[in-house]
C-alpha angles and dihedrals in degrees: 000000000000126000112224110179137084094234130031142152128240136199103217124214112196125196100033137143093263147337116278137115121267112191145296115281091214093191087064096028090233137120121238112229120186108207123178107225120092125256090257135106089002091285088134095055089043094049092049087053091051093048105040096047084061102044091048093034083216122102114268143193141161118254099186144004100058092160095035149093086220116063138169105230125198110210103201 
């Protein structure tokens, strides 16, 4: 699955197996992203930006939901 747009919103899920992309949630019009770090000292928003900078090969960076599950992320 490959994300398109400059601005999107993910559903976050701390804490997995691995890093990937697991779908699109189109009731809340979010993708759903597995990412291995835990939800502590910001290690989970560092590692999607990390991933998803990578996935996507553009600069990224989350422009809400810090301290959520749910974040608005700008893809650059």
């Amino acid at each position: 699955m490959e994300i398109k747009e400059a601005k999107f919103k993910v559903i976050v899920k701390p804490g997995s197996r691995e890093n990937k992309i697991e779908g699109f949630d189109s009731n809340r019009k979010a993708y759903i992203i597995s990412i291995r770090a835990k939800p502590e000292d910001n290690k989970a928003n560092i590692e999607i930006v990390k991933f998803l900078s990578k996935r996507l090969k553009k600069k990224v960076r989350i422009a809400s939901g810090f301290r959520s599950k749910e974040k608005f992320i700008k893809a650059e």
